[in-house]
C-alpha positions in Angstrom: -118.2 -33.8 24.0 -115.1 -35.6 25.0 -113.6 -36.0 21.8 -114.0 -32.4 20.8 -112.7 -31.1 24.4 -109.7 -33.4 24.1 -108.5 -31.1 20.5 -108.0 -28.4 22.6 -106.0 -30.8 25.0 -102.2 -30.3 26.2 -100.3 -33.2 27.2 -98.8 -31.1 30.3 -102.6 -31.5 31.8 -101.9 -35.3 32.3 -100.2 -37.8 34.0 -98.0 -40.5 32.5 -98.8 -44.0 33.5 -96.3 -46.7 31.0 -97.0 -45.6 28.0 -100.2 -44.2 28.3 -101.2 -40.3 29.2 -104.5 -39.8 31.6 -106.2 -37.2 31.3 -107.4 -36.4 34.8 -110.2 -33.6 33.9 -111.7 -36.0 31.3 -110.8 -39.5 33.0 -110.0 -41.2 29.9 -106.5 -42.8 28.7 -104.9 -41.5 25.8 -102.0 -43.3 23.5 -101.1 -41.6 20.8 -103.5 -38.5 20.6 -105.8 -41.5 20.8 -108.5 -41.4 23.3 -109.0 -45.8 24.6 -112.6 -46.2 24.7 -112.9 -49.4 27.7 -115.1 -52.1 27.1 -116.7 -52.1 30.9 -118.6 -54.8 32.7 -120.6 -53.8 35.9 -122.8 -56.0 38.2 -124.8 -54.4 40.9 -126.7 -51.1 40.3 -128.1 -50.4 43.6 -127.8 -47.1 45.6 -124.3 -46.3 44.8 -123.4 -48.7 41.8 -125.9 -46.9 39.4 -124.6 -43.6 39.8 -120.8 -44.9 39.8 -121.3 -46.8 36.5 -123.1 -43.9 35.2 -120.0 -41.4 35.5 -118.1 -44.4 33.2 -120.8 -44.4 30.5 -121.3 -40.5 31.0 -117.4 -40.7 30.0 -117.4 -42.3 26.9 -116.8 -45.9 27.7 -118.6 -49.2 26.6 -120.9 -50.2 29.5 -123.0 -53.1 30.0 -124.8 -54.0 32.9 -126.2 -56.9 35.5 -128.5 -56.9 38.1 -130.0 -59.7 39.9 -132.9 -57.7 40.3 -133.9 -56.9 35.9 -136.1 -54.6 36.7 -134.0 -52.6 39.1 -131.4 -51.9 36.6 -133.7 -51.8 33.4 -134.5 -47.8 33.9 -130.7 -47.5 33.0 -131.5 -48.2 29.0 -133.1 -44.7 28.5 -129.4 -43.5 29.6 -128.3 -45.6 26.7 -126.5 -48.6 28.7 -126.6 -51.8 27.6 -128.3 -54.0 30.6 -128.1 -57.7 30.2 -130.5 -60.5 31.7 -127.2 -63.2 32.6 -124.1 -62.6 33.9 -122.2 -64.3 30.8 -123.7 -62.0 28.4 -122.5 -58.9 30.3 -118.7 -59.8 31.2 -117.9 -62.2 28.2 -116.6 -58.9 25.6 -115.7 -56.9 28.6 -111.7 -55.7 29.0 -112.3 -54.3 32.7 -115.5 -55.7 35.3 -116.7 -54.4 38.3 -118.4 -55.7 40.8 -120.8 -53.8 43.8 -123.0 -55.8 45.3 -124.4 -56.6 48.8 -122.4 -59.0 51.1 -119.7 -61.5 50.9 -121.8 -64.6 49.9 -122.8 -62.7 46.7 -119.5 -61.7 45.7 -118.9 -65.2 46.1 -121.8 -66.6 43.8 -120.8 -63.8 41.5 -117.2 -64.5 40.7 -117.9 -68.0 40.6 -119.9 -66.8 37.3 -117.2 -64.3 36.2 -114.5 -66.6 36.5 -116.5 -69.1 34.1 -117.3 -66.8 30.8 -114.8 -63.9 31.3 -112.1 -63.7 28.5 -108.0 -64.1 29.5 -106.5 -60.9 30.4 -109.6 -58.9 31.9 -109.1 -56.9 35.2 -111.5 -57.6 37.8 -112.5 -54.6 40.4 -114.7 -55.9 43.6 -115.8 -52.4 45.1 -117.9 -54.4 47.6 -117.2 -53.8 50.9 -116.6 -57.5 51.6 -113.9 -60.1 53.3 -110.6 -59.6 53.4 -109.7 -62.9 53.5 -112.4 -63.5 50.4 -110.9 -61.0 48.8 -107.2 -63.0 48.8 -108.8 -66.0 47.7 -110.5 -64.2 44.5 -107.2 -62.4 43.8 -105.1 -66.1 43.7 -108.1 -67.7 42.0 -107.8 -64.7 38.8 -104.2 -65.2 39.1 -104.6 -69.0 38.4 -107.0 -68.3 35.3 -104.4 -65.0 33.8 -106.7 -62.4 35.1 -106.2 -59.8 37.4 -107.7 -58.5 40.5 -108.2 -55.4 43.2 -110.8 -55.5 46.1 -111.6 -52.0 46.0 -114.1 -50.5 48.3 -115.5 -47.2 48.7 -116.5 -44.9 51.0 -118.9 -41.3 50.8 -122.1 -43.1 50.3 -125.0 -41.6 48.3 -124.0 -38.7 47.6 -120.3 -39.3 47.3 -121.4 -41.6 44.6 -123.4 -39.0 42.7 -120.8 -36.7 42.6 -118.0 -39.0 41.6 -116.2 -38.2 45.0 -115.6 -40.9 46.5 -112.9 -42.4 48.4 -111.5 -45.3 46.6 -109.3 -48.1 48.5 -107.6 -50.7 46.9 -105.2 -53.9 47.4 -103.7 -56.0 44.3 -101.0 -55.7 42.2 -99.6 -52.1 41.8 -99.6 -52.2 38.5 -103.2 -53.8 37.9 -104.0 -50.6 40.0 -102.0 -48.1 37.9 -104.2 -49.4 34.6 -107.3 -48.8 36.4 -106.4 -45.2 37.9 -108.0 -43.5 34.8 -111.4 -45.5 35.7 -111.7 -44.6 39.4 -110.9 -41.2 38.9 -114.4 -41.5 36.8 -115.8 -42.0 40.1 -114.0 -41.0 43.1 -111.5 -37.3 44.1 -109.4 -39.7 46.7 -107.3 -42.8 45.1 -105.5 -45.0 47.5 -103.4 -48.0 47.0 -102.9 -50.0 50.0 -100.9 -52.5 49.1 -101.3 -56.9 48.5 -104.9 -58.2 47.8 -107.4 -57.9 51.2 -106.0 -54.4 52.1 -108.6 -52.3 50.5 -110.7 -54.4 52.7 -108.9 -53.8 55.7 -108.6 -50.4 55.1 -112.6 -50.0 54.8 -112.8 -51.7 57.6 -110.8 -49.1 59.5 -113.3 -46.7 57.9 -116.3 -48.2 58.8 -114.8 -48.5 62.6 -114.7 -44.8 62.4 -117.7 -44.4 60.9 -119.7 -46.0 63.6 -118.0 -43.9 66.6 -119.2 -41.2 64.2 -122.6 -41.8 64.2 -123.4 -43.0 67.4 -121.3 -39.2 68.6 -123.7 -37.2 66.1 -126.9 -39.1 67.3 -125.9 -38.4 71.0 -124.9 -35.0 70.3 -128.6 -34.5 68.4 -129.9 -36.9 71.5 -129.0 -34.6 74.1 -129.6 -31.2 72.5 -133.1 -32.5 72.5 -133.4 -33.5 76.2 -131.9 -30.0 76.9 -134.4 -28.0 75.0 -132.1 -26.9 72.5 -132.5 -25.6 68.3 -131.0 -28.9 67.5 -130.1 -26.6 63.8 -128.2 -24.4 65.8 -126.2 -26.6 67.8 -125.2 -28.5 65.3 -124.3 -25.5 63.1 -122.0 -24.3 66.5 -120.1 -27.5 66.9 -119.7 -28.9 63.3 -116.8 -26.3 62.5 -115.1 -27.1 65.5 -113.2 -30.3 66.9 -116.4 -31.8 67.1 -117.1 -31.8 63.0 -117.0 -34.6 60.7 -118.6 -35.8 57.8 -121.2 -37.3 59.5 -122.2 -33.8 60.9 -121.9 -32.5 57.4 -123.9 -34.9 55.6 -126.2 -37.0 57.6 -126.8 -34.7 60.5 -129.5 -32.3 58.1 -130.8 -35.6 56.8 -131.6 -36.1 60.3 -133.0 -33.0 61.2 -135.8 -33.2 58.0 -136.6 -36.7 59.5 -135.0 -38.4 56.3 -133.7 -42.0 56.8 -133.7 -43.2 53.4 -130.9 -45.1 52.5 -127.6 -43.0 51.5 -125.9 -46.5 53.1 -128.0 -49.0 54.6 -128.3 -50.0 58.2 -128.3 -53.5 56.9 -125.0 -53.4 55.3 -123.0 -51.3 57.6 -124.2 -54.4 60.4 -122.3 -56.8 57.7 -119.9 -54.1 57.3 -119.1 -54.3 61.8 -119.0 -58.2 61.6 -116.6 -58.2 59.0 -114.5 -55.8 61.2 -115.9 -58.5 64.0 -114.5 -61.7 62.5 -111.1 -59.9 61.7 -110.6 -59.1 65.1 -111.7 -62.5 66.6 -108.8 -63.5 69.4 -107.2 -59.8 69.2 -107.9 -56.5 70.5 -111.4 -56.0 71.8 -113.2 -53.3 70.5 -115.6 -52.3 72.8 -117.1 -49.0 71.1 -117.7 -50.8 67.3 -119.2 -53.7 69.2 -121.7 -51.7 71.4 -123.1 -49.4 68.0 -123.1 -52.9 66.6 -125.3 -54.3 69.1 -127.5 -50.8 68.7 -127.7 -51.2 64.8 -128.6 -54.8 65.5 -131.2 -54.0 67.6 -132.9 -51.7 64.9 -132.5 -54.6 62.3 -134.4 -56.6 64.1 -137.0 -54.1 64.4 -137.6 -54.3 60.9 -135.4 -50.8 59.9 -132.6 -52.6 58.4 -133.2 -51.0 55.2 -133.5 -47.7 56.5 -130.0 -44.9 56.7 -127.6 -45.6 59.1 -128.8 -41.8 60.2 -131.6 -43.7 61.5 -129.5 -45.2 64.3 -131.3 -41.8 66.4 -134.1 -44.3 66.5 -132.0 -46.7 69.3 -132.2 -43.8 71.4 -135.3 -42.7 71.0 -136.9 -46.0 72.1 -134.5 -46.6 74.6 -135.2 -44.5 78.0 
């Protein structure tokens, strides 16, 4: 257990943040040989949320749940969280609330909530990959009400998520970001403050601009192969270790190759995700490659896969000679 691993614990194994000491291996904060136990708020337990809140809970701390969906989040009682049918009930105790859920309008809708029944003095974390220019407006609204705020989104889908190593970006107050460093390391191996509120945003959007040259490159790559009567397994194996390697190669290309396009990150959300990136880049540079996988992704929403894997962007080329 945590409490019985942390006797055996040397204070040279953490890191000093104010007065506290974090323990990195066991991502708790400790004060005076005295491990803090977080009341936690989390809204939004869909593909990645419920394995993120999980690593909090699996932790030690106080979790309580909402999901639009009851149902969807009910399952997570027999794992001993506390899921609650209204917002209210689940934030109104809570010292620290996190928010993951599906596009900008929610987040919206949800912190409209929050800011109603939250209690003075709570931090507020939206890991939604959402607008940057939302994001500001949330950030000044807490400040208004003696809360604070970090848009924090994520990136390593699925799996990233199930094995707490996500990359974690975030904009807000440094020192609202040092308080919560103990409770991302719970979930993610790559921690990155990027400065005033909206800058986690714009730094997933950066990522997700990557993200789509990477795709589209691994589909053509499979695409090709094909056409040329290739072992599609052995090419990739040839070229992911080279320049050609990514992430994408590593971990969506065999999802791929066993014709699996569930959703590790759906095709839905990544299309928000590029006219987020769209909107921010209204009246400035052009760019031409996110807007032509847009257009592709697009394409396949209408076709009714939006909530299929972005891995399933292979699809556009299949059907298109």
């Amino acid at each position: 257990s945590i409490l019985s691993s942390l006797s055996m614990f040397s204070y040279s194994a953490g890191i000093v943040f104010s007065s506290f000491l974090f323990n990195s291996k066991f991502c708790v904060i400790i004060e005076n040989r005295r491990v803090i136990i977080m009341k936690i708020a989390w809204i939004g337990t869909g593909v990645m949320g419920k394995h993120m809140l999980l690593h909090l809970h699996e932790k030690g701390h106080d979790v309580s749940v909402y999901n639009r969906t009851y149902q969807k989040a009910e399952p997570l009682k027999k794992e001993g969280i506390h899921v609650c049918k209204t917002i209210e009930e689940c934030v109104q105790k809570a010292e620290v609330i996190f928010t993951m859920v599906g596009y900008p309008k929610d987040v919206e809708e949800v912190y409209q909530e929050i800011f109603t029944h939250v209690s003075k003095g709570a931090i507020l974390v939206d890991m939604t990959t959402s607008s940057p220019q939302l994001a500001k407006q949330l950030y000044q609204k807490a400040k208004e009400l003696g809360l604070s705020m970090l848009d924090a989104p994520v990136s390593g889908g699925d799996s990233g998520a199930k094995n707490a190593t996500l990359s974690i970006m975030a904009g807000g107050d440094k020192e609202t970001y040092e308080k919560i460093v103990p409770l991302f390391s719970c979930m993610g191996t790559s921690l990155h403050y990027m400065g005033e509120a909206g800058n986690g945003q714009h730094c997933k959007a950066c990522n997700q601009i990557a993200v789509a040259g990477a795709v589209a490159a691994m589909s053509e790559a499979i695409v090709y192969a094909k056409a040329q009567g290739l072992e599609v397994e052995s090419v990739l194996d040839a070229i992911r270790k080279g320049a050609a390697g990514s992430w994408q190669m590593d971990h969506t290309a065999p999802r791929v190759l066993n014709n699996d396009f569930e959703p590790g990150f759906y095709i839905k959300h990544f299309v928000k995700d590029m006219h987020i990136v769209q909107q921010e880049m209204k009246d400035k540079n052009e760019l031409q490659m996110l807007n032509s996988v847009c257009s592709m992704y697009e394409e396949l929403e209408k076709n009714g896969e939006g909530n299929k894997g972005t891995q399933a962007l292979l699809h556009y080329y299949e059907n298109v000679k």
